[in-house]
Every structure is written in C-alpha cells, then in structure tokens.
N, C-alpha and C positions, 0 to 999 in steps of 0.2 A: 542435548543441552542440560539436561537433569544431571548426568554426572557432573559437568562441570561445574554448576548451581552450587552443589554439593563443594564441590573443590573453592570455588571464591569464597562459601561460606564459613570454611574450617580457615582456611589462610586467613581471612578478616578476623578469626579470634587469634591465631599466633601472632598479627603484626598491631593487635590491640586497636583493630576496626579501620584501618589504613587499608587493608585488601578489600574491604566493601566496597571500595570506589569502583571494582573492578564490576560489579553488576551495572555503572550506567554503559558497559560498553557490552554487558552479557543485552538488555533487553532493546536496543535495537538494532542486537544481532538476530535475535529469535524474530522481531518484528520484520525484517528485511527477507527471510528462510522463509518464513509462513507467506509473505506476498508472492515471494518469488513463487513458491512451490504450491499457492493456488491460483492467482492470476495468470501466472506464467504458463499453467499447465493444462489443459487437453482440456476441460472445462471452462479454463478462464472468467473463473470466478470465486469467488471466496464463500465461504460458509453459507453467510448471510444471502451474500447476491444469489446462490444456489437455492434459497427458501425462496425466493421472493421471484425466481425465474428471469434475473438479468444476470446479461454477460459483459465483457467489455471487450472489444471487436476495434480492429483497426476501421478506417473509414472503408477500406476493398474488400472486410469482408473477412480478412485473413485472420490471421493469429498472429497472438504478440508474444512478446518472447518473455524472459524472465528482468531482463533488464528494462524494457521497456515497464514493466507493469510495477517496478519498484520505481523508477524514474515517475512513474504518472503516479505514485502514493506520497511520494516526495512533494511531487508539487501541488497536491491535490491539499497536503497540510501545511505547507510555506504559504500556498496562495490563501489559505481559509486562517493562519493567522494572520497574514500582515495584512491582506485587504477585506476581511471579513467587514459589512456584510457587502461591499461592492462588488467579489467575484461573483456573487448570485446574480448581479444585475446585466453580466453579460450573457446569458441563457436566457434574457428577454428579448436579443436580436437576436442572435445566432441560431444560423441552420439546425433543425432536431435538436434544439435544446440544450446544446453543449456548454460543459462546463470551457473556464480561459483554458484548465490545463488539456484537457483535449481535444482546444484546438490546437496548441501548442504543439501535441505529441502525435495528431490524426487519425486520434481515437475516438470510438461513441460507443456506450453506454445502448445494448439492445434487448429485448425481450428473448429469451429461448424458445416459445410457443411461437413464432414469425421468421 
C-alpha cells in the first residue's frame, strides 16, 4: 500500500490536487486488509485485542472468516454512529454481554486464557 501512497501522491501533484481524492478510497482499503488479515486470521484478533487477551469467536466456537470480521467492523461502526449511545443499551439484556452487531453476525467477543 506504500507504493501506491507514493503513486496517488505524485499524480495529486500532476493533476494539481484532483488525484488526492484517490486516498479516500486508498484508507479504507488498508482499513478493510488490516481487519481482514487480523480478525480474519488464525488469532482472530487485532493488535489491541491480542494485548488485552480477547478474541472474537463465532457463538460454536469456530472461526470466522475474513469476510465475516470486516462485515462485524462495518457494523460495529454504522451501529456506534447512527445509534450511539442506544447500541450499548442492548448488552444490558443480551446473553454474555453482546454487542446488536454480534448478535446480528453470531459472534462473541471471548477471553483467550478460557
């Protein structure tokens, strides 16, 4: 993605700042790469969640795939802005705490020490 950084950034000077438009489609593409290829992957978890020793796990247990864990960061930030702060209030009834989008997707949110 560096190379190409590189490439929208010299075009945006030949077309006199008109090629810059092209990084809102560079950053979330990297954003979409980086979920898939930590959520999605053999860890199933991202940086962070890997500090703090949570994973995110279908409800059987399994593993989720690359689509699915972009699809559940999608909705995880449509849901937190349109109904922010009402999403929070469904993790006061809902089984183990779950956020709307996993219940939506049949995911939860587990510790790796368990």
């Amino acid at each position: 993605t560096i190379p190409f950084a590189i490439l929208v950034f010299v075009f945006g000077l030949l077309t006199l700042g008109l090629g810059w438009m092209l990084f809102s489609v560079l950053v979330p593409a990297v954003a979409v790469l980086y979920i898939w290829n930590t959520l999605g992957s053999v860890d199933q978890a991202t940086t962070g969640m890997k500090l703090m020793g949570i994973r995110l796990d279908r409800l059987d247990g399994s593993r989720i795939d690359g689509l699915t864990a972009v699809v559940h960061s999608v909705l995880f930030w449509a849901g937190n802005v349109i109904l922010t702060p009402l999403v929070l209030l469904v993790t006061l009834f809902s089984d183990r705490k779950r956020t709307l989008h996993d219940l939506l997707l049949g995911t939860v949110v587990s510790r790796t020490d368990h």
